[in-house]
C-alpha positions, 0 to 999 in steps of 0.5 A: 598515213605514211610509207615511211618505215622510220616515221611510221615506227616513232607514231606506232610508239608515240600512240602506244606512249598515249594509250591509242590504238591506231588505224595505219593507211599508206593513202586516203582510205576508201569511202573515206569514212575513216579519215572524216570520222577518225579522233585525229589524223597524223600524214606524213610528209611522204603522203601529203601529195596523197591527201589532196582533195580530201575532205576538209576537217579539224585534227589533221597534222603533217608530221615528218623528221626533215627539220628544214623540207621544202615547201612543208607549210605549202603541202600543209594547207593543201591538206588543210592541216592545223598543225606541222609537227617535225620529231623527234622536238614535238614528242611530247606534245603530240603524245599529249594530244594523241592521249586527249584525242583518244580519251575525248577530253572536254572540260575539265574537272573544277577541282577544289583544294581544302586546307586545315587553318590549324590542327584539327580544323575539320578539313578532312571532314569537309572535303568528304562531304563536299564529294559526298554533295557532288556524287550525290547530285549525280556529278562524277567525283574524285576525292584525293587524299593529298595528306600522307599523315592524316590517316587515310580519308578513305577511313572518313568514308568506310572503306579502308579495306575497299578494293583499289589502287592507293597513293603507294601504287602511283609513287613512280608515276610520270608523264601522263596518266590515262583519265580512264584507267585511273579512275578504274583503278581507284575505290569506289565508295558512296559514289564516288572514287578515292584516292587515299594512302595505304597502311604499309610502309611510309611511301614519298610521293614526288611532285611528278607523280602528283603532277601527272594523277591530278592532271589526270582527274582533271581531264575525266572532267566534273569534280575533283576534291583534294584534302591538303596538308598544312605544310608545303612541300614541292608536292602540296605546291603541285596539287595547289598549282593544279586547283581552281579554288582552295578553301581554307577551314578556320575556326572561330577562335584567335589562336586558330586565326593566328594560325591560319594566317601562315598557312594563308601565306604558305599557300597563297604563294602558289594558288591565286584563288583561296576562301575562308570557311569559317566554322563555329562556336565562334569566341566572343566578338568574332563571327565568319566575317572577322575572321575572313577580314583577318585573313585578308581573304574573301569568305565562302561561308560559314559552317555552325557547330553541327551537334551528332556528328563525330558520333555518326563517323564513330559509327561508321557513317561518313560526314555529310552523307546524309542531304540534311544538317548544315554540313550537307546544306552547306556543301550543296550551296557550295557547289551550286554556286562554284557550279553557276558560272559553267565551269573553268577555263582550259588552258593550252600551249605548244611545245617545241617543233610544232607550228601552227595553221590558222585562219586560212593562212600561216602562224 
């Protein structure tokens, strides 16, 4: 709600920037409906004389470009406002908010990491079928391939020649990604969609670009599962900066633990939660909880030898596809326990040139 040409032209902008198509009044509009059902409502300081005695909701704020106008926080609580956002400082933050608002964003997706403890850990092979286990039980899953050198995840799953955008198309991508877009662009196989590499030309992929594709997956909510390399370069330290949880494949022998041990250290500089699965045969005097003590790591569980399944993934069928066998059991009591506790904590901030209402008064 503005008059002014100037500030109207930088909203127009912003939510074009954030993927929203907005509704443009120059006072309350009639009925009122829309200001009581609209996502969010931005006035301009020219209007705010206008908006008194509307109905009192959440997501109104005052916007204008006047640093230093007088008596902004009084016209704010008249309106009841939670914020005052002064532009052009605040862009970034209020295209963030614009894009939340418009794509309804609630919780966001627990997302696990999974890293090989050595070459050949099978760290690919349960990253798929943990997404296989949560698309099953009707979760919606997004599986990213984070590993430029394993050969696509996508061939894990069959779909190599699959419809849909790969990791080359988001090599530019900056800023924030539309939730809902990515996921259309994505291929969906078995449930689930996927992000995995192309079979071209090697194609870096910056640390903003991963930036803005996991923030993106997270905000779609559910599950998000990455397979990680075991190297950390700035765009493996973004995506483990994004998990909730990584889980660090190891299997039970000494050499592999000696050489989890600096892969654990690598990664443990960046993400605060990383488990053991510990994977069988074990060598003689070692089992799942020798190798998590010598990792000084707590262990998520333990995953026995599981005879048939290289041939199955010769055979095109992807691991853990099926619901029985002990990678699919482990990976559904995996999910139903990281799942128990209701999901992961949002977290926020404010950016610069926005202040905040709250609890009737002024912060």
């Amino acid at each position: 709600m503005t008059e002014d040409v100037d500030l109207l032209d930088d909203l127009l902008r912003l939510c074009a920037a954030a993927g929203a198509e907005p509704e443009v009044h120059h006072a309350l509009p009639e009925g009122r409906g829309g200001w009581e059902r609209a996502p969010m409502v931005l006035v301009g300081d020219d209007a705010a004389l206008r908006c008194r005695g509307a109905a009192r909701r959440r997501g109104v704020m005052l916007v204008g470009h006047d640093q230093d106008a007088p008596d902004v926080w009084r016209r704010a609580v008249e309106i009841g406002a939670e914020h005052v956002l002064r532009l052009p400082d605040a862009e970034s933050w209020l295209v963030d908010q614009i894009a939340n608002a418009a794509e309804g964003v609630g919780r966001p997706a627990l997302t696990v990491g999974v890293i090989g403890g050595r070459g050949g850990a099978g760290a690919s092979t349960l990253a798929c079928a943990l997404a296989l286990a949560s698309a099953r039980a009707g979760r919606r899953t997004l599986l990213i391939d984070g590993d430029p050198l394993g050969g696509g995840i996508d061939v894990l799953l069959g779909g190599e020649r699959a419809e849909g955008m790969r990791w080359p198309d988001f090599a530019h991508s900056k800023g924030r990604l539309g939730g809902g877009a990515l996921e259309e662009s994505l291929p969906a196989l078995h449930g689930l969609r996927v992000l995995s590499w192309g079979r071209d030309d090697w194609v870096t992929i910056p640390a903003q670009a991963m930036e803005a594709v996991l923030a993106a997956a997270r905000r779609l909510g559910g599950v998000v599962v990455v397979d990680l390399p075991r190297r950390v370069d700035e765009p493996v330290a973004e995506a483990l900066a994004q998990l909730d949880l990584g889980l660090l494949v190891v299997p039970g022998e000494l050499r592999a633990v000696a050489a989890a041990k600096r892969v654990a250290s690598m990664a443990g500089m960046v993400l605060d939660d990383l488990r053991v699965v510990a994977r069988g045969p074990y060598a003689a005097g070692l089992d799942g909880r020798w190798v998590a003590r010598a990792l000084d790591l707590p262990l998520a569980g333990e995953l026995p030898v599981e005879s048939g399944l290289l041939g199955a993934q010769d055979s095109g069928v992807p691991p853990g596809s099926g619901s029985r066998g002990p990678l699919s059991r482990f990976c559904t009591a995996f999910w139903e326990q990281a799942l128990a506790g209701g999901g992961v904590g949002e977290g926020g901030g404010s950016g610069g040139g926005v202040g905040r209402l709250g609890g009737g008064g002024v912060s």
